[in-house]
Backbone and ligand atoms as CSV (ligand in chain L), in Angstrom:
chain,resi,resn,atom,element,x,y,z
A,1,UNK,N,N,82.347,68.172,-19.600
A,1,UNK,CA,C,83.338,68.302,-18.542
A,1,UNK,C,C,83.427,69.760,-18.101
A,2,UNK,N,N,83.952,70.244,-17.174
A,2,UNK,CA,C,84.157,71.498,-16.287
A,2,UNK,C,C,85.054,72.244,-17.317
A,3,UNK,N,N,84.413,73.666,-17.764
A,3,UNK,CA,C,85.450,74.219,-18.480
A,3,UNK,C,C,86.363,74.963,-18.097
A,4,UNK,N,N,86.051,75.069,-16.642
A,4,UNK,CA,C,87.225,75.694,-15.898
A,4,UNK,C,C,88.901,74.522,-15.258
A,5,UNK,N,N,87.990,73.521,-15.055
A,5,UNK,CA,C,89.607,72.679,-15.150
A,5,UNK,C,C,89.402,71.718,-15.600
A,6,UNK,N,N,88.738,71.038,-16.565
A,6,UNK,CA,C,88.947,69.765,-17.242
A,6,UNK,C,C,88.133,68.809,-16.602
A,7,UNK,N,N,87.942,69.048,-15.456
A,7,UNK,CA,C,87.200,67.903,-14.608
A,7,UNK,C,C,85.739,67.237,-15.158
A,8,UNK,N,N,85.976,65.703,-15.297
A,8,UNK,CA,C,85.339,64.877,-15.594
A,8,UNK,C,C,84.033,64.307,-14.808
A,9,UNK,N,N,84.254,64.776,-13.660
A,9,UNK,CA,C,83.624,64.575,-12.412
A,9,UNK,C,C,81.974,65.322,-12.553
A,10,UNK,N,N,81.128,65.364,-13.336
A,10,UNK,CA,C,79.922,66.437,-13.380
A,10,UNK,C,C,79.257,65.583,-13.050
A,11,UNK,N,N,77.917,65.896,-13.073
A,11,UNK,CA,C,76.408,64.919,-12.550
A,11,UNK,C,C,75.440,65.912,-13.737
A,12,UNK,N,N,74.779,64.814,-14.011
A,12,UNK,CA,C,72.953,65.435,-14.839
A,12,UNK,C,C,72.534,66.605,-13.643
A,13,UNK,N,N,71.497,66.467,-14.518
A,13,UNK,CA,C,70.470,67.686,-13.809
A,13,UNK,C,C,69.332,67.986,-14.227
A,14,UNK,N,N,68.179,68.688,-13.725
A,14,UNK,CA,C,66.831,69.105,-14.533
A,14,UNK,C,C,67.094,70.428,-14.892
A,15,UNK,N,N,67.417,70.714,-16.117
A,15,UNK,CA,C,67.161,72.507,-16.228
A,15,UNK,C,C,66.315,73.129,-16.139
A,16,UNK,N,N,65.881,74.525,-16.095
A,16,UNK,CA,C,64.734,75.077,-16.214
A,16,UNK,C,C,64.119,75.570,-17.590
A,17,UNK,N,N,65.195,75.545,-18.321
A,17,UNK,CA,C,65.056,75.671,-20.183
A,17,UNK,C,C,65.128,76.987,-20.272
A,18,UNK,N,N,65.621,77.817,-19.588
A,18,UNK,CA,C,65.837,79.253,-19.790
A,18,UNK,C,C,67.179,79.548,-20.079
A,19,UNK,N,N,67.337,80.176,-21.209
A,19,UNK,CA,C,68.682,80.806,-21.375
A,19,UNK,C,C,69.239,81.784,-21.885
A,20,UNK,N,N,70.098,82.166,-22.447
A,20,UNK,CA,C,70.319,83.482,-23.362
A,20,UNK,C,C,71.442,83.052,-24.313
A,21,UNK,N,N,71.044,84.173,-25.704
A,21,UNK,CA,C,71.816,84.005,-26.698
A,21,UNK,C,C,73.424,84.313,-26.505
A,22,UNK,N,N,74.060,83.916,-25.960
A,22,UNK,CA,C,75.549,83.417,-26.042
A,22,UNK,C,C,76.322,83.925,-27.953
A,23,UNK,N,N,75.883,83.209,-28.397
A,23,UNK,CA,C,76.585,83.108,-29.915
A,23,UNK,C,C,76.232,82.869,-30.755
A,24,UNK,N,N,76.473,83.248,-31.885
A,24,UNK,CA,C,75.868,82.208,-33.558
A,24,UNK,C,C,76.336,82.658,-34.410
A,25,UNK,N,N,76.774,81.941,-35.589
A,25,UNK,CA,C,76.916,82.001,-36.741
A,25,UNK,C,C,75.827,82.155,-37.955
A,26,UNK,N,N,75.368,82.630,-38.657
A,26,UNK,CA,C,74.314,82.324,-39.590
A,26,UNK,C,C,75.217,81.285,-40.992
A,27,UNK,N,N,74.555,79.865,-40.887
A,27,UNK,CA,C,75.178,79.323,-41.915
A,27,UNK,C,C,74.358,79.120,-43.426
A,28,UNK,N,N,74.855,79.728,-44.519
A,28,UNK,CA,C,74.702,79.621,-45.569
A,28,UNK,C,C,74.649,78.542,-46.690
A,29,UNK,N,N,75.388,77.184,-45.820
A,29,UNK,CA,C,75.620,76.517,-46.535
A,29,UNK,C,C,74.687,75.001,-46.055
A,30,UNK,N,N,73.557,74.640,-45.789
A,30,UNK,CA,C,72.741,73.682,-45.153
A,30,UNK,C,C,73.727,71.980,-45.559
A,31,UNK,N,N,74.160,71.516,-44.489
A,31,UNK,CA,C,74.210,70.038,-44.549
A,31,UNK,C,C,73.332,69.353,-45.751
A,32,UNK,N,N,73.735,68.408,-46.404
A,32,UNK,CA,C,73.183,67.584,-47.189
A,32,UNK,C,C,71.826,67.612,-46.876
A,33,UNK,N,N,71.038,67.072,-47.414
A,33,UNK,CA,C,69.663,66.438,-46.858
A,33,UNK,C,C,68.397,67.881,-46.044
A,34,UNK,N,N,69.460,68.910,-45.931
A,34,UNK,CA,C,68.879,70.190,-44.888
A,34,UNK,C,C,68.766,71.421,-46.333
A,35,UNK,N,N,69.141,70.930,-47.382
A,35,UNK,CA,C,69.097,72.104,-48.208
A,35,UNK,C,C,68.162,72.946,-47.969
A,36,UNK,N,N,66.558,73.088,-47.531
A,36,UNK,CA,C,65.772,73.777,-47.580
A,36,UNK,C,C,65.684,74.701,-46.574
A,37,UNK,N,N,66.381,74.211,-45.404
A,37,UNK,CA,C,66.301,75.082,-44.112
A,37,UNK,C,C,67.433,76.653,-44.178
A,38,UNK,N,N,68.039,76.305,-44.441
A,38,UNK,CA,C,69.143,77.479,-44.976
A,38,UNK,C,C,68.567,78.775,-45.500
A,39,UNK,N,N,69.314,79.632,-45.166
A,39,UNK,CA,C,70.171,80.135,-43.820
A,39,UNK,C,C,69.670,79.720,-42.683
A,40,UNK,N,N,70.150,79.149,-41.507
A,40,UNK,CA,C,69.815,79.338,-40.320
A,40,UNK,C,C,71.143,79.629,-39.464
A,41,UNK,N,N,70.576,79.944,-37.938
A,41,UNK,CA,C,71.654,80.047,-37.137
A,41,UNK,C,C,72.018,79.078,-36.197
A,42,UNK,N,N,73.511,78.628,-36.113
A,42,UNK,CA,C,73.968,77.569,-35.637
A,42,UNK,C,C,74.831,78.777,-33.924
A,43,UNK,N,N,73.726,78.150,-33.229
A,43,UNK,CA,C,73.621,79.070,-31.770
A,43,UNK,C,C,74.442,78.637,-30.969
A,44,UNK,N,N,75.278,79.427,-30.129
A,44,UNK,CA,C,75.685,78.576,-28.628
A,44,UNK,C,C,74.561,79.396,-27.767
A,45,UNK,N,N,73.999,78.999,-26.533
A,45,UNK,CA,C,73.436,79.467,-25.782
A,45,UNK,C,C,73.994,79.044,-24.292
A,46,UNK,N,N,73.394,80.287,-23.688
A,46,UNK,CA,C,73.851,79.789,-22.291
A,46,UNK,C,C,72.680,79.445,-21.224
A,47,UNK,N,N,72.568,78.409,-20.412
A,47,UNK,CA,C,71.759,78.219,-19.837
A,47,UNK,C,C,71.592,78.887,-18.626
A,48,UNK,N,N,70.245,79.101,-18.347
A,48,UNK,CA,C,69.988,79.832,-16.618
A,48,UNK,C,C,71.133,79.086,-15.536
A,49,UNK,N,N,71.289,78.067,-15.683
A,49,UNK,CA,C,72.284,76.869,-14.700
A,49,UNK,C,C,73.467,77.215,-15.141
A,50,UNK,N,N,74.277,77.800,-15.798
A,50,UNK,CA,C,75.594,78.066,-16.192
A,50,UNK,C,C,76.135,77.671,-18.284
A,51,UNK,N,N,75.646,75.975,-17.979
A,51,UNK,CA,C,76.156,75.517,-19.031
A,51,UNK,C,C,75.772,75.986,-20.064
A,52,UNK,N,N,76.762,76.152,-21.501
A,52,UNK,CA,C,76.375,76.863,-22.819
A,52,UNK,C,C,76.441,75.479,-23.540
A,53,UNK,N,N,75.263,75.395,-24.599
A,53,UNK,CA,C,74.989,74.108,-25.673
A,53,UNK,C,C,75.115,74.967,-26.895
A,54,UNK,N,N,75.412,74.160,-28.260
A,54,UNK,CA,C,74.684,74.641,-29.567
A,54,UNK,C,C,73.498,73.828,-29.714
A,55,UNK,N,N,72.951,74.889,-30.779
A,55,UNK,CA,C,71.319,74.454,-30.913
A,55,UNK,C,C,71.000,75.225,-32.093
A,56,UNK,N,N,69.707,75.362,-32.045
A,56,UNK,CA,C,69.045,75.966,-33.097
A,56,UNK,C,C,67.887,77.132,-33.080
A,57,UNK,N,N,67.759,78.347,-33.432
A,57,UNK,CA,C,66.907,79.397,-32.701
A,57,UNK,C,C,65.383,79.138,-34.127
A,58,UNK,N,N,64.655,78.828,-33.478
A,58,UNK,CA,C,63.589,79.005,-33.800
A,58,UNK,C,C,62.454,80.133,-33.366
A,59,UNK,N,N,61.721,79.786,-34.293
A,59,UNK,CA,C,60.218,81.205,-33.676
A,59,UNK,C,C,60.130,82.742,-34.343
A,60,UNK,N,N,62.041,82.800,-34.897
A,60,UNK,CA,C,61.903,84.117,-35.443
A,60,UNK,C,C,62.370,84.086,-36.357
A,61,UNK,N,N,62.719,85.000,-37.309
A,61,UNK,CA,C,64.111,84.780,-38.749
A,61,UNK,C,C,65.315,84.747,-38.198
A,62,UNK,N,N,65.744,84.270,-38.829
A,62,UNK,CA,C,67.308,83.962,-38.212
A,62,UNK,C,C,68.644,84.653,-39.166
A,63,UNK,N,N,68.295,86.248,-38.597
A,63,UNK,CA,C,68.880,87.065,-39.236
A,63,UNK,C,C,69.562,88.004,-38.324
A,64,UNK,N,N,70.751,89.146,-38.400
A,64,UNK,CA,C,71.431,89.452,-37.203
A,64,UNK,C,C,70.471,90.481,-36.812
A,65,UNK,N,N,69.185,91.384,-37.267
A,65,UNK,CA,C,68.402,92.176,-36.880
A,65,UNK,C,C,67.413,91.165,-35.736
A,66,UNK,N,N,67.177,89.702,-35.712
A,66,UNK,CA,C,66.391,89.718,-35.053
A,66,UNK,C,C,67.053,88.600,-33.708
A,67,UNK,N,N,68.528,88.497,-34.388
A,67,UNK,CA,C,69.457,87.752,-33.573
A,67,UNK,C,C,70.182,88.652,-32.588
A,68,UNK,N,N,69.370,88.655,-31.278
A,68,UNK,CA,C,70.260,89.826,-30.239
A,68,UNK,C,C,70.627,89.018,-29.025
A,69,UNK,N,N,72.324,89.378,-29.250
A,69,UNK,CA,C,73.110,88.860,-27.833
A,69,UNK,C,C,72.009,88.479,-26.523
A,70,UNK,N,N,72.612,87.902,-25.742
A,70,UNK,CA,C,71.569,88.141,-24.621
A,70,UNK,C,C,70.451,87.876,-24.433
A,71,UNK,N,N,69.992,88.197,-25.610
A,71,UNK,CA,C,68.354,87.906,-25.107
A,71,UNK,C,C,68.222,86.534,-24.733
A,72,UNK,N,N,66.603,86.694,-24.165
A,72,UNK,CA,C,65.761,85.948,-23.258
A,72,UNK,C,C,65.715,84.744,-24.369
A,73,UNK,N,N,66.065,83.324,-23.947
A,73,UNK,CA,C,65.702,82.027,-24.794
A,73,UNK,C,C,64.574,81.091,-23.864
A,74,UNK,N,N,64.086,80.438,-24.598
A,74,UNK,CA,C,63.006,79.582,-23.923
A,74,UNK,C,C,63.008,78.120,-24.793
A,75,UNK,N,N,63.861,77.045,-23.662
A,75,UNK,CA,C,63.648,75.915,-24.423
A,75,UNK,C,C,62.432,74.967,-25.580
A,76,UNK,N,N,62.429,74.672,-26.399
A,76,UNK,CA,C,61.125,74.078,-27.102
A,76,UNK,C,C,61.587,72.537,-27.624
A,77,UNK,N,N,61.243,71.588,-27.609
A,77,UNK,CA,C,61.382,70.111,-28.669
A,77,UNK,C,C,61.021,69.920,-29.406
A,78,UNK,N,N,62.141,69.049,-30.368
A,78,UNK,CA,C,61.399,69.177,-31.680
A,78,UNK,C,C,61.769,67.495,-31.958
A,79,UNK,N,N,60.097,66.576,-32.247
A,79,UNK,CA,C,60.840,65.568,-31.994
A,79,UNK,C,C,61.530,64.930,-33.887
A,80,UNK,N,N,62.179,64.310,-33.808
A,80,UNK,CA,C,63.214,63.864,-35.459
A,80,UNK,C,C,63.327,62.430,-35.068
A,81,UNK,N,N,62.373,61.471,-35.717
A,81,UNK,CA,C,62.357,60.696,-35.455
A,81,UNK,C,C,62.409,60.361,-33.907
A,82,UNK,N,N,63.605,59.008,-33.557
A,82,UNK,CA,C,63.459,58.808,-32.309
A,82,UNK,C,C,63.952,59.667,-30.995
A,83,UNK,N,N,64.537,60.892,-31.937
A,83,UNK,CA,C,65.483,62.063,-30.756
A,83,UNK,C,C,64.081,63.277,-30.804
A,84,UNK,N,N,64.427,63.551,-29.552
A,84,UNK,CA,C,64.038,64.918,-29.269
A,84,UNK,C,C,64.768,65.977,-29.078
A,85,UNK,N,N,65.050,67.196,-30.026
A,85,UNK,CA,C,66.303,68.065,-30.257
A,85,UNK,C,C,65.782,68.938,-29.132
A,86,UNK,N,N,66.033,69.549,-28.613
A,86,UNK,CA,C,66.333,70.774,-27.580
A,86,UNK,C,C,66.741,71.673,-28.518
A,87,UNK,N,N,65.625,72.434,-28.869
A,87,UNK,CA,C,65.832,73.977,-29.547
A,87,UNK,C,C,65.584,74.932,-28.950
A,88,UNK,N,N,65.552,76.581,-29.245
A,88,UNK,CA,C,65.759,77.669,-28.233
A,88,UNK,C,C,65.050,79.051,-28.691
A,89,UNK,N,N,63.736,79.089,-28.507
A,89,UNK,CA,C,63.074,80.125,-28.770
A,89,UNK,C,C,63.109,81.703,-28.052
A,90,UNK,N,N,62.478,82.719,-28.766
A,90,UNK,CA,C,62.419,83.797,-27.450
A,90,UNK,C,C,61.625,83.349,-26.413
A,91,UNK,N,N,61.546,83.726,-25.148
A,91,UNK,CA,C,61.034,83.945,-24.053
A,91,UNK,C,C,59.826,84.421,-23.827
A,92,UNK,N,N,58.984,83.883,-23.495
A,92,UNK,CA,C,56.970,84.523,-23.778
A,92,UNK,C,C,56.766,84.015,-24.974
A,93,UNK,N,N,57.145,83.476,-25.846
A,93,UNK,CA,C,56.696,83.420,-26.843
A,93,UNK,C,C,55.559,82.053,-27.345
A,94,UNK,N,N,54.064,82.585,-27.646
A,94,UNK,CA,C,53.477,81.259,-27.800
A,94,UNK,C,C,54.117,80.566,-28.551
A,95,UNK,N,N,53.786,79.048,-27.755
A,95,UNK,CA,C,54.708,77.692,-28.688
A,95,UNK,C,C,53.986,77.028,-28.934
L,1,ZN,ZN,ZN,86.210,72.483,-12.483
């Protein structure tokens, strides 16, 4: 919904998968079943189109030296079974 007034009223869209690092937490503590992935960072990002998602930063360590505000993100999929996650790499970066 519109985070400026609540409005319910939105439509889809095609993004361009470009975005920037918005936010994150580094979590220490992995969900059940995720024990091995830990630490990672649990991201908000913002998209080239406006909207900010959480996600997951892949491609680099996920540490605050290589976690910088702002920077350049570049959508990637990762498929988990029958979903395909929308994760968020640097920008140029071979995938
Ligand atoms: Zn609105």
């Amino acid at each position: 919904m519109c985070p400026e007034c609540g409005s319910a009223d939105v439509e889809w869209f095609t993004a361009s998968g470009r975005a920037t690092l918005y936010s994150y937490v580094i979590n220490h503590r992995p969900a059940r079943g995720f024990e091995g992935d830990g630490p990672y960072a649990i991201a908000v990002v913002q998209l080239a189109e406006g909207p900010r998602m959480m996600t997951n930063i892949v491609g680099i360590p996920n540490t605050p030296e290589d976690l910088i505000l702002d920077m350049e993100l570049q959508v990637t999929f990762e498929q988990r079974g029958d979903v395909s996650v929308p994760l968020f790499g640097p920008a140029g970066a071979a995938r």
